[in-house]
N, C-alpha and C positions, 0 to 999 in steps of 0.2 A: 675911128680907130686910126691911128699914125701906123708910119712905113715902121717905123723900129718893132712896132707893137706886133706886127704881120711878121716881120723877119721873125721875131721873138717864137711867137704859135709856130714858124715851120719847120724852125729849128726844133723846138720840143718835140714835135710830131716827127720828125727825121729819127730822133733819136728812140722815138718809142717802136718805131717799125724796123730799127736796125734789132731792139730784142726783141722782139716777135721774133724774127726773121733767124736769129742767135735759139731762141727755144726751140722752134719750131724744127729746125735742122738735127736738136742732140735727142729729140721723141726721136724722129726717123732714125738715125742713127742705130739707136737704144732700141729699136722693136722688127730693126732688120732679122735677127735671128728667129724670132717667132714666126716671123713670115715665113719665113724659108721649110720651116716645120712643117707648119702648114700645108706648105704649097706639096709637101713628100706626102703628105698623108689622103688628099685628095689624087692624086696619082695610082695611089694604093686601094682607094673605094673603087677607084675605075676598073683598075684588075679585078676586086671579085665580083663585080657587077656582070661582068664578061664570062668569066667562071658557073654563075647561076642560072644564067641563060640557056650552059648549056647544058647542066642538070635536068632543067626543067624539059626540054627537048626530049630526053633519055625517058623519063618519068612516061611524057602520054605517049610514049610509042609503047614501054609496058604496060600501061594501063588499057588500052586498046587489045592490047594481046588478053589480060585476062578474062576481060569482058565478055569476049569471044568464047574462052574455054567453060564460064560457069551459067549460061545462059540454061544447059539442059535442066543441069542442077536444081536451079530457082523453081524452074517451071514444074516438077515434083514434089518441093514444097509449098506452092500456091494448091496443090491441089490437097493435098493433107489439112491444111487449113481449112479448105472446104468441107472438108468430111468434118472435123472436131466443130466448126460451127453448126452443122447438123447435128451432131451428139447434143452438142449445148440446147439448142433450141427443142430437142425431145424431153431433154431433164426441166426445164422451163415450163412447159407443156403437164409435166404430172405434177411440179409445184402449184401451180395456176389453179387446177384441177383440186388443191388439196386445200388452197386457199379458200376455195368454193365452198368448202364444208366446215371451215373455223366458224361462221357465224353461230350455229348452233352450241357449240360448245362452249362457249363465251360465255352465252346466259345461263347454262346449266353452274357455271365457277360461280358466276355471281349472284344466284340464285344459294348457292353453300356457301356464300361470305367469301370464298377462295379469291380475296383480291390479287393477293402477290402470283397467282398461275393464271388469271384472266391476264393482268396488265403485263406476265410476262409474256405469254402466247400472243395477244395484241399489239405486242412491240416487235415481236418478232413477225408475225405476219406484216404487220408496216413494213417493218425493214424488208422483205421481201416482196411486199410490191412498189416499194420504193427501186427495189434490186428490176423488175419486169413493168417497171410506169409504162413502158414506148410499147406495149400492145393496149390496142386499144382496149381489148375487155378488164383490161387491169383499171382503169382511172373509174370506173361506177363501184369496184372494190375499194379504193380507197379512200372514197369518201365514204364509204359505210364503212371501214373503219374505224376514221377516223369517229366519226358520230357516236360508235360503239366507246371509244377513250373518254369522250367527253362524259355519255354516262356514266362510265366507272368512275370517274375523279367527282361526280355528285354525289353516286353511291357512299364513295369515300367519305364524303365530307358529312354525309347525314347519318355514318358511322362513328364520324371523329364525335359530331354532336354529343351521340348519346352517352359518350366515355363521361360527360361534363357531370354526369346523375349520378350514376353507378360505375366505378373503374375494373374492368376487365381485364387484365395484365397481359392474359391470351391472345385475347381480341385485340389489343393495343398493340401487341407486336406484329401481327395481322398487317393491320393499318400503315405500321411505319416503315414498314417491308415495303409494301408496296408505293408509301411514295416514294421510298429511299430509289426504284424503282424506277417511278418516275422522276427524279430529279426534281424534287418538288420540298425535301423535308423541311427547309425554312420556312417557304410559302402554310406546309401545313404547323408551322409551329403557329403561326400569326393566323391563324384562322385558327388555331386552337382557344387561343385568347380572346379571339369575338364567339365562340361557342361559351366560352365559361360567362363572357360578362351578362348574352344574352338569356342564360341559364340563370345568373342570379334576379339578371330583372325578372323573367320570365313566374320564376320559384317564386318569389318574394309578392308578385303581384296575384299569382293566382292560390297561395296562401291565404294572404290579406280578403281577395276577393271572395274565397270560400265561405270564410268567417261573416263575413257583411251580409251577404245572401244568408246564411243560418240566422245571424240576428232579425234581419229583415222579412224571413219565412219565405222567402220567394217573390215579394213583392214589386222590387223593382228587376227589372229586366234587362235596365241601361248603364249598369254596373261595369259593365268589361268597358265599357267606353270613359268611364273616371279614371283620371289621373290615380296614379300610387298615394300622393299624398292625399286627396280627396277621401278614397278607400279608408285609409287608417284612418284620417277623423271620423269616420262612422263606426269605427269598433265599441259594443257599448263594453263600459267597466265590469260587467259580469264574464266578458270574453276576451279580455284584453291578455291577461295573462296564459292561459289554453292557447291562443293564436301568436303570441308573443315565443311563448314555447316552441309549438309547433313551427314557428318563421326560425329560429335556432336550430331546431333541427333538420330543418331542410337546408339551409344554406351550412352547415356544419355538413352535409352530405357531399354540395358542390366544391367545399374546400377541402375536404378529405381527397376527393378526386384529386385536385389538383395538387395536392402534397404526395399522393402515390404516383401521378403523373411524374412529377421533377425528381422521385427517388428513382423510378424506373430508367430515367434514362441518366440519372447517376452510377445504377448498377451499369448500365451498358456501358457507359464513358469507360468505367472500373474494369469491365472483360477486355473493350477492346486492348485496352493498355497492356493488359495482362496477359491475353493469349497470342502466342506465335501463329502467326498464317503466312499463307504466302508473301514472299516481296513483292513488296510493290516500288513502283519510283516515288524520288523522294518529290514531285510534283502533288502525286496524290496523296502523301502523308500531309504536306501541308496544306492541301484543300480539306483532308479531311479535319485535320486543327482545328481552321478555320471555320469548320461548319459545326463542330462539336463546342467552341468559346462562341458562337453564334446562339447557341441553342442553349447553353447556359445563362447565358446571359436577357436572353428571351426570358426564360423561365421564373431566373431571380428576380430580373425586373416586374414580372406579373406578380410576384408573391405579394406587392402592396398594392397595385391597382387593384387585382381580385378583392385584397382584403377591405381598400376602398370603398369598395361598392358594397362588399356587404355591411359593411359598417353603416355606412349612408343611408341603406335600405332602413337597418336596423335605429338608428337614431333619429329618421322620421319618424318610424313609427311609435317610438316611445315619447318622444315629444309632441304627437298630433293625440295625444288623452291629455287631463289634467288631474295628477296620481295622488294629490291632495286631499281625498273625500274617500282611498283605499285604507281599508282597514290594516293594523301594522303589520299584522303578518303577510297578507298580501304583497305589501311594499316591501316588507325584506326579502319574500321570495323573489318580485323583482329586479331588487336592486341584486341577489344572489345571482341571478339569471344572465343577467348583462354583467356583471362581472368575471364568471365562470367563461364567456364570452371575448369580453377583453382580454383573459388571460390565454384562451385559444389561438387570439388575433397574436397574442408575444410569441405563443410557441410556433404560431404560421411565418412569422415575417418579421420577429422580434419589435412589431411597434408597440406604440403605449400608447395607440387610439387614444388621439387626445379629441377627436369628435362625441365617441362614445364615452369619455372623462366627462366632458362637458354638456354632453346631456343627462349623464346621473346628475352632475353638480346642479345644473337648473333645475330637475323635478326634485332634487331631496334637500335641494334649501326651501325651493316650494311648499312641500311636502312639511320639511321638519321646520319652518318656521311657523304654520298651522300645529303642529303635532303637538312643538313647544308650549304654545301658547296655550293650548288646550288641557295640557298634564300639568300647567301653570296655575291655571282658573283652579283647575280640580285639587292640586293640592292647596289650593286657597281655602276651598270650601271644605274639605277633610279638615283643615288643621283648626279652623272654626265650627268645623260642629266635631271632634274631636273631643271624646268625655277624659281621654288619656287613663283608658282601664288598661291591664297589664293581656297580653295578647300571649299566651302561654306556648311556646313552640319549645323544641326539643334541648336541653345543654348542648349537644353538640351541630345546634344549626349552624348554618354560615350562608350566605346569600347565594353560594353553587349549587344548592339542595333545590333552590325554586325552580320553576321549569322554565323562568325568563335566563338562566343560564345554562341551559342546557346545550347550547351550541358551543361553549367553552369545552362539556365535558365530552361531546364528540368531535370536536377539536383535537382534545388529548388522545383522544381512542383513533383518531385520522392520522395525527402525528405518527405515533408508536406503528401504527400499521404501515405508513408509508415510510417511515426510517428503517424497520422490519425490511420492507423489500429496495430500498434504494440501494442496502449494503450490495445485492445481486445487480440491479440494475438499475439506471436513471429511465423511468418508464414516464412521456409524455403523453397528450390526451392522443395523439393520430396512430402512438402505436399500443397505447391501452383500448383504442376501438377499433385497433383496425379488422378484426374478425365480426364486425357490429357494435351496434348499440351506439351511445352518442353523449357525451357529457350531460348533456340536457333531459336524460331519461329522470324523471321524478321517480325517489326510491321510496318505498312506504316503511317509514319508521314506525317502532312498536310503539305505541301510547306508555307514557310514563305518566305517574300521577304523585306528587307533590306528599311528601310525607316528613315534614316539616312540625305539625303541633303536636303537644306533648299528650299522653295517653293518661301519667299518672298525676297530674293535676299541676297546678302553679308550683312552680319554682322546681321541678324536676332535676335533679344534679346528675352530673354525669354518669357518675358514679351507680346512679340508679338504673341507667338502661342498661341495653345487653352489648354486648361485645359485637356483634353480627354489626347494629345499629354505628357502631363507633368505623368499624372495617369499613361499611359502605360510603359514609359520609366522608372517610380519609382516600378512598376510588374515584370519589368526583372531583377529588382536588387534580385538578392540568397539574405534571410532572413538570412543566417550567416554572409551577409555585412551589412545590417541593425542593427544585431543586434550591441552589445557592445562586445568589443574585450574579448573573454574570457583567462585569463593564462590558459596554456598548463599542467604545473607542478600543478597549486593550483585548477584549474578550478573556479576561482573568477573572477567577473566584473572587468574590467580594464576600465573603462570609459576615460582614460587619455593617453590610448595607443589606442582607434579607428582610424582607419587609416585618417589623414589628408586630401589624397586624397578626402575623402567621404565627409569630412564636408566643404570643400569649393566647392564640389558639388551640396548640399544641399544650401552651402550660395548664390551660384551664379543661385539657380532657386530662392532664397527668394527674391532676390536683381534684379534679371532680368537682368543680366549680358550680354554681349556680346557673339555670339557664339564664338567656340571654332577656334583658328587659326590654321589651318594645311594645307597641302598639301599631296596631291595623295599617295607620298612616304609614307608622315608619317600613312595617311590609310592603306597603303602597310603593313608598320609594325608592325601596331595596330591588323594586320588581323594573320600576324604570332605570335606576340604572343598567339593568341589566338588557333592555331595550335599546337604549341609548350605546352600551357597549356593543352589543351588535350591529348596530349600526355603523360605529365608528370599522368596526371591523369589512365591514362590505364595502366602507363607502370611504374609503379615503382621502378625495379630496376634500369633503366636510366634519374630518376627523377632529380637528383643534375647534371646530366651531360647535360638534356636539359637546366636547368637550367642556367650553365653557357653558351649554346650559347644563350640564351635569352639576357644574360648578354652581349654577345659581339654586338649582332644586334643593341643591346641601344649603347654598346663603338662603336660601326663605326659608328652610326648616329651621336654621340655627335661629334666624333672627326673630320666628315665631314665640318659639322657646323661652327667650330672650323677654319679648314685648308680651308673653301672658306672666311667665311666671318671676322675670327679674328687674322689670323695670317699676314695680311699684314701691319699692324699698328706697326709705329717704336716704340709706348711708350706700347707693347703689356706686355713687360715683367714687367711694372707697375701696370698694371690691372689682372696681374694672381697670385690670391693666391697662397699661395704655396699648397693649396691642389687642387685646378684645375692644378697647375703644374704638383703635382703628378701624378693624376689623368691620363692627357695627355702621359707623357713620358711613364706610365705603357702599356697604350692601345698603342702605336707606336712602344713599343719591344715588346710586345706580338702580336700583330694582325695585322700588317703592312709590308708588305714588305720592306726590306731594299732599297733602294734608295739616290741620293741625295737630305739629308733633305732641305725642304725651312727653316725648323724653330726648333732651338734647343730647347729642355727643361733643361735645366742645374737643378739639385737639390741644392738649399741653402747649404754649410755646408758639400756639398758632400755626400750627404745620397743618400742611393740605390734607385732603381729605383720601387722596387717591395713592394708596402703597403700592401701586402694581398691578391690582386686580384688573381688569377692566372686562364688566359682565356684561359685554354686548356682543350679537352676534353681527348685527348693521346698521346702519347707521341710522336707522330707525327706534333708535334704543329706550326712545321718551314712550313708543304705544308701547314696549313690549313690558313696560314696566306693571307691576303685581298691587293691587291692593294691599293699603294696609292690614294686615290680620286681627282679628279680635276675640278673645277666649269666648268661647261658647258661654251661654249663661249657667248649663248644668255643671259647669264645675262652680265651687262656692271655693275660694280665697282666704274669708272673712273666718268663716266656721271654725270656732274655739276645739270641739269636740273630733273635730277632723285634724287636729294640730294644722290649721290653713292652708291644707289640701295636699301635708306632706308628699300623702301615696300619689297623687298627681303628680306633683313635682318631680318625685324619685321617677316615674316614668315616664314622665314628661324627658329630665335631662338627662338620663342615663339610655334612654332611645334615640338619642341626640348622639352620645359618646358612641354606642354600636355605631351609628351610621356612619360614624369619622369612623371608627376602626375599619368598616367593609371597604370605605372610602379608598382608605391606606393598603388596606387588602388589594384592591384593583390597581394600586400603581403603576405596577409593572405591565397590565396590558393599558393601560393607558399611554404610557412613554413609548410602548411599540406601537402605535396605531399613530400617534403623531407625530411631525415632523420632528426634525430634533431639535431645529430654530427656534423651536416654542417650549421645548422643555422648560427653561427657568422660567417661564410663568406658571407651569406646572409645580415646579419646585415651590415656588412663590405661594399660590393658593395651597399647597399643604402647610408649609411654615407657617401662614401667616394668618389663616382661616381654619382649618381642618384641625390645628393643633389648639384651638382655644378651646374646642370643642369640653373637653375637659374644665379649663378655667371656666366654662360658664355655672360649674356647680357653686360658684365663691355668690356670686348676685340672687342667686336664687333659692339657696338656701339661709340666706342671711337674714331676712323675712322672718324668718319660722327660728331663728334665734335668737331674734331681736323682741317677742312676740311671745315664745314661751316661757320666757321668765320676766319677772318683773323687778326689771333693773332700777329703774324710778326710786322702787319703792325701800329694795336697799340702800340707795343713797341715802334717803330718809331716815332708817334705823342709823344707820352711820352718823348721819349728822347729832342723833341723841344720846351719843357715846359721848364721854367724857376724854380729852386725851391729852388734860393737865394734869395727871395724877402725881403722884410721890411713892405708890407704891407699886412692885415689881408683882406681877397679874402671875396667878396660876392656871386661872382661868380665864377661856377666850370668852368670846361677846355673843348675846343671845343672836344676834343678825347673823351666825354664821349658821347654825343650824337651821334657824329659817330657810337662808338661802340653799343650805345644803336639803331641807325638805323638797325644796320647789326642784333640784337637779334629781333627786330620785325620784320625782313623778314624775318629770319629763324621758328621765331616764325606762321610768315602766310603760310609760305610753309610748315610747321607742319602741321597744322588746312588742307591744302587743301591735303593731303597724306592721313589725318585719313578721308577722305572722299572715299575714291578709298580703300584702308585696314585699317581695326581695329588700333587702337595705344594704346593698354593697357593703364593704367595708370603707372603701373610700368615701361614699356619701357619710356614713354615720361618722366617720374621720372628721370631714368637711363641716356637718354642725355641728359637732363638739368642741370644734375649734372654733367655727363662729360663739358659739355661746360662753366658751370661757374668754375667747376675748372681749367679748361685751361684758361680761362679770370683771376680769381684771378691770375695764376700762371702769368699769364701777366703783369698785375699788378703787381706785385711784382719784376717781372724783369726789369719794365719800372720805378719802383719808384730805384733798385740797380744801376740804368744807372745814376742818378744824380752822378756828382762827389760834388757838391756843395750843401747844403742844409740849410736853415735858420727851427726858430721855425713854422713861418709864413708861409714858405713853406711846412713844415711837417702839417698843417692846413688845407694848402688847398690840398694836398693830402687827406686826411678826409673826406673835403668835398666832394672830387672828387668821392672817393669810395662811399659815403654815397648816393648822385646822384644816382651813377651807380643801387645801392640797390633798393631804391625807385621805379626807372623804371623798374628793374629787376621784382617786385614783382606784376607789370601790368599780369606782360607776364606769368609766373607759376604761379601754387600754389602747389609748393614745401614750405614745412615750415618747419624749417628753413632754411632758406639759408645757404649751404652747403659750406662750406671751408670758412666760413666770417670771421674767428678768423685768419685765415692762413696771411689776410692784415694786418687785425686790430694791430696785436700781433706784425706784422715786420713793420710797423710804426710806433707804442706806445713804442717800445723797444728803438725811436730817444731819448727819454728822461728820461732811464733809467742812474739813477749813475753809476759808475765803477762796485761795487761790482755785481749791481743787475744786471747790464746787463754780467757782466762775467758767475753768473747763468744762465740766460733766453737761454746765448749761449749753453751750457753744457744742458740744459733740451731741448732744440728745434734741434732736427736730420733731421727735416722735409726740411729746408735750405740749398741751395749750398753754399759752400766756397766761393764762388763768391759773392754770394747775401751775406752773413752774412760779409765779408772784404769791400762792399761798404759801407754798416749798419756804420761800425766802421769809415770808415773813416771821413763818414758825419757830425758824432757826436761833434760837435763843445767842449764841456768840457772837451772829453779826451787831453790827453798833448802828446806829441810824440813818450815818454817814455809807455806810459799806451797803444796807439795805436797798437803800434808795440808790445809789449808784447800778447795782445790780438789776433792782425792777425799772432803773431806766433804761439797762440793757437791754433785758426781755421784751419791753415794749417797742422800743428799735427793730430787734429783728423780728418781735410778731407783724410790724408795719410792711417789714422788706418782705416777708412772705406772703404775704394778700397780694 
């Protein structure tokens, strides 16, 4: 570093210590006046420092003086003190003394239940030898009493137990007194709820165990040492249900308690709120808050463990039998039993026991897949040995007369009686028992016995019984079938949806109709549905699944019917809608065994086989499926003399049509018992099955009209009628009255059949209409047989038919005459021009090729050009039609 470089740094540095030196001087300056403050105000501490000095001097030269003056004074109260310390220890002394004699009277309270005056006498001698602990004879007291506390709060506790059986209201205010008492009421709520759980195991097991020993006669010995579940599986099926009972009404005891427990100290929650007492601070208002939402809250929360357990208890042991092999009644009282139960468990605690749901659902799919299977077989074997004689029961039967529906018509009579009293009060099962008794008492109902068959012989009209008979049978109708069909969704009158069924019920007692046609079998049916419907009714979640085998017991009856008395007819697949087709082919791939079929159902168009139905209850659906049926041999078919077993047939199909009506009858408890997700397959199986029921009279009657006349043989006389004539005929043709003979024998062997069985009108409708249209169709083949025809001949075809009419209209009264246009229209068409008869051809599909190509040739005006154009027409579309 250079000299410059050094002068440079000393200079800077001069100049930086010259402000320093420049700052430092205008601080002092600037802070002289603070000082000077200062310095007055410490001058000022010194003077009163000097001042208190000499206060304090003055002070103990008086206090020395007083001291002096109150020395006697003092010593007059030292002794006063003495004496009130002797007072004290003399009153100590008879305390001591009296404490001596509480032991005895202790056990005498506890001995009379008097907990709340033991534990308060006990509390209060504590407190008092707590108040005298520092002599010694007081400490061998207080562990005796304390020893005495501990037994009262056991006492207590083997008191709170017993509340768990039988509720006391008395006795229980007792109890709460006294721990309230002792500061305990939380402690005894939580010990209230290992009382009750211990109660339900305790009930449940020595229930069960009762039972086992009785079965066992005494034999084993080691019984108390099996598990619960062990126990139940040794209940045999003769005691299942008595001990299944009996296990309901015991734990229905322990849960009553505890529903009169939670009301009880609901009423109290309700006083204290309500009555005025003393103030207290607002300290102890919110302890007590706090221990009263304690205590509810205990309580609510127990309402479902408690229920828990008994459920649990309860659905081992319904699941540790296998209820498969119970006869039905049995198993509805069952399933009624745990259901009445379930419905206990909603009103205890509002749940929907889905343990006890699921143990019905496993024993009654169990149960009703056997049950099914079995009233499957049987209606197999009824409908094949089934001679299909007429089963005479009363005009005014209905399937609520049998006594498989009698829980319908005490249903109605439960209804009316508990709407009767809801208007007063909403009465559930803990305050309908709560002065005794128990849902589960079994009531003894009076025996009814079934008065269903007719007294005054076959075919009894309504009109023939008494009025009494009419009154009764209209009391067993449930008041929700009387009423008007109400919507579900809107709850408004539907007067236009009541079920059908009911009002041609009602028509046919106004009318005095015939009684009802059935047979044995179709009784048979009548009786399971009504099985099946109470069940659906108990058992809920297998509601839609009875449901469909109800559905299939109607498909194997209808399909029976079907395969004896309609499938032997060559023109059958003329007379089957396509929705009876359906119908068929659906129920012969679902519920039929494969075999070889006597009779296909082919689908129009090729459409599938499956419209909706689907008759499966699991997916097991291949075993559950039915043999094919086969008529018994004792019906004969064939037998000219039996018109081909008319009277079978008539009650064969018209036993068929009752069972769709009872079918339609049930709708409406069917739609309440199943979910509502499944209605339109319910909708579905009435539309589309229940409603053919009817259409199956067209295939099975057609037989017997195809059979009682001989058509054949008219076409023959026909063909030896001349019908190039030239002159205009006054007279019709010997072939009319022939034929007209052969309808008035059939006609008197009618009349003499509906003397021996019923003949509806609609059946005798049914083949009259069969028979004239096979006569028209005769007709019409016997007019296509002319190769030759004049105007005059076309005339007296007119006439001929017009004849046939006339006599025809003797014998029915069908009106109108059925297929009359079908002649009229292919005779009138002899004198149609070119053009208009090339339409008439194009509009009329009803005609064979055959028949519409002799039409043409007959037609004298065509030319041979126009002929042959036209029958290459018809040949055309008879091609497009095959």
């Amino acid at each position: 570093m250079g000299q410059r470089e050094i002068e440079e740094r000393r200079q800077k540095l001069r100049d930086q210590l010259q402000a320093v030196s420049r700052k430092v001087s205008d601080l002092v300056l600037e802070n002289h006046p603070a000082y000077a403050v200062e310095l007055q105000r410490v001058m000022e501490l010194q003077q009163t420092l000097q001042n208190a000095n000499v206060i304090c001097s003055n002070s103990r030269r008086k206090l020395n003086a007083a001291t002096h003056q109150f020395t006697t004074s003092l010593g007059l109260l030292a002794n006063y003190r003495k004496r009130q310390q002797l007072v004290a220890l003399l009153k100590s002394l008879r305390t001591i003394k009296t404490l001596q004699r509480t032991d005895i009277r202790l056990r005498e309270m506890l001995e009379e239940e008097d907990y709340p005056g033991a534990i308060q006498l006990c509390l209060e001698c504590q407190k008092a030898a707590s108040t005298f602990k520092h002599y010694h004879c007081i400490r061998r007291l207080s562990s005796k009493l304390q020893d005495t506390l501990v037994m009262i709060e056991e006492s207590l506790d083997v008191a709170l137990s017993k509340t768990c059986a039988k509720f006391d209201e008395h006795h229980y205010f007792k109890l709460q007194k006294a721990y309230k008492l002792l500061g305990k009421t939380q402690t005894a709520i939580d010990q209230l709820h290992m009382h009750f759980t211990s109660a339900i195991h305790s009930t449940a097991f020595n229930i069960v165990l009762g039972f086992v020993e009785l079965s066992s006669s005494g034999g084993e010995t080691s019984s108390q040492k099996r598990q619960y579940s062990d126990l139940c599986r040794n209940i045999s099926g003769d005691l299942f249900t008595p001990c299944l009972i009996d296990l309901c009404k015991a734990l229905w005891e322990v849960m009553k308690s505890y529903h009169c427990t939670m009301q009880w100290h609901e009423h109290q929650s309700v006083e204290s709120e309500t009555t005025e007492g003393e103030p207290i601070s607002s300290s102890a208002m919110v302890e007590t808050s706090l221990n009263r939402k304690y205590l509810q809250q205990k309580l609510q929360h127990g309402l479902t463990r408690i229920w828990g357990d008994v459920q649990q208890k309860v659905k081992i042991f319904v699941l540790s039998t296998d209820l498969s092999y119970f006869k039905y009644e049995e198993f509805i009282q069952v399933l009624d039993i745990v259901n009445r139960l379930i419905q206990v468990g909603e009103e205890f605690c509002d749940s929907q026991s889905e343990g006890l749901q699921d143990s019905l659902r496993k024993q009654s799919i169990n149960y009703f897949r056997s049950y099914h299977r079995a009233r499957m077989d049987e209606l197999h074997m009824f409908l094949e040995n089934e001679a299909w004689e007429l089963c005479p029961v009363k005009a005014s039967f209905s399937v609520l007369m049998l006594q498989e529906f009698k829980f319908l018509r005490q249903k109605s009579k439960k209804t009316e009686l508990n709407n009767s009293q809801d208007k007063l009060s909403d009465v559930g099962y803990f305050d309908r028992y709560a002065d005794g008794g128990s849902p589960f008492d079994i009531q003894t109902e009076e025996e009814e016995t079934e008065d269903v068959m007719a007294t005054n012989g076959v075919g009894t009209s309504a009109s023939q019984e008494t009025t009494s008979q009419d009154s009764d049978s209209d009391e067993d109708v449930p008041d929700e079938l009387k009423q008007e069909f109400i919507d579900e969704k809107t709850g408004e009158d539907a007067p236009n949806k009541r079920p059908s069924s009911y009002r041609r019920r009602i028509d046919s007692k106004a009318a005095g109709k015939m009684a009802p046609i059935i047979t044995n079998t179709t009784l048979n049916v009548c009786r399971l549905f009504g099985r099946y419907l109470q069940m659906m009714t108990v058992l809920k979640p297998i509601a839609f699944d009875v449901t469909i085998c109800m559905s299939q017991l109607f498909d194997y009856y209808l399909f029976s019917i079907f395969t004896f008395f309609g499938s032997e007819a060559e023109a059958v697949s003329r007379s089957l809608s396509n929705k009876l087709r359906t119908t068929l082919k659906r129920i012969h791939d679902n519920l039929i065994l494969d075999e070889d079929d006597d009779v296909h159902f082919s689908q129009p168009g090729g459409a599938g086989s499956d419209s909706g139905v689907v008759a499966t209850m699991t997916d097991d659906s291949k075993r559950d499926k039915v043999p094919h049926p086969h008529l018994s041999s004792i019906v004969d078919l064939m037998d000219e003399r039996t018109m081909y077993g008319l009277a079978q047939r008539i009650v064969a199909t018209e036993s068929l049509v009752f069972l769709a009506e009872q079918f339609e009858f049930l709708q409406p408890h069917l739609e309440a018992n199943i979910p509502a997700s499944k209605n339109p397959f319910l909708q579905q199986f009435y539309s589309q099955t229940v409603s053919t029921a009817q259409e199956l009279r067209l295939p099975v009657y057609v037989s017997i009209a195809s059979r009682s006349i001989d058509y054949d043989n008219l076409t023959q006389q026909m063909h030896q009628v001349k019908w190039d004539i030239h002159d205009i005929m006054s007279q019709h043709s010997a072939y009319v009255d022939k034929l007209v003979v052969e309808f008035e024998a059939f006609h008197q062997r009618l009349s003499q059949l509906s003397k021996k069985v019923p003949v509806p009108k609609a059946v005798n409708h049914v083949i009259w209409e069969h028979c004239i249209r096979l006569a028209n169709h005769a007709f019409v083949n016997g007019y296509a047989n002319a190769k030759k025809c004049t105007n005059e001949g076309r005339a007296l075809m007119q006439l001929d038919f017009q004849q046939f009419l006339i006599k025809l209209e003797k014998l029915t009264d069908l009106r109108p005459i059925p297929y009359r246009e079908f002649v009229d229209s292919y005779v009138k068409a002899y004198y149609f021009p070119e053009a208009q008869l090339e339409t008439w051809i194009r509009d009329h599909k009803e005609y064979s090729g055959r028949q519409l190509s002799s039409l043409v040739t007959c037609i004298p005006q065509l030319n041979k050009k126009s002929r042959q154009r036209i029958i290459g027409m018809i040949e055309e579309s008879e091609k497009n039609r095959r």
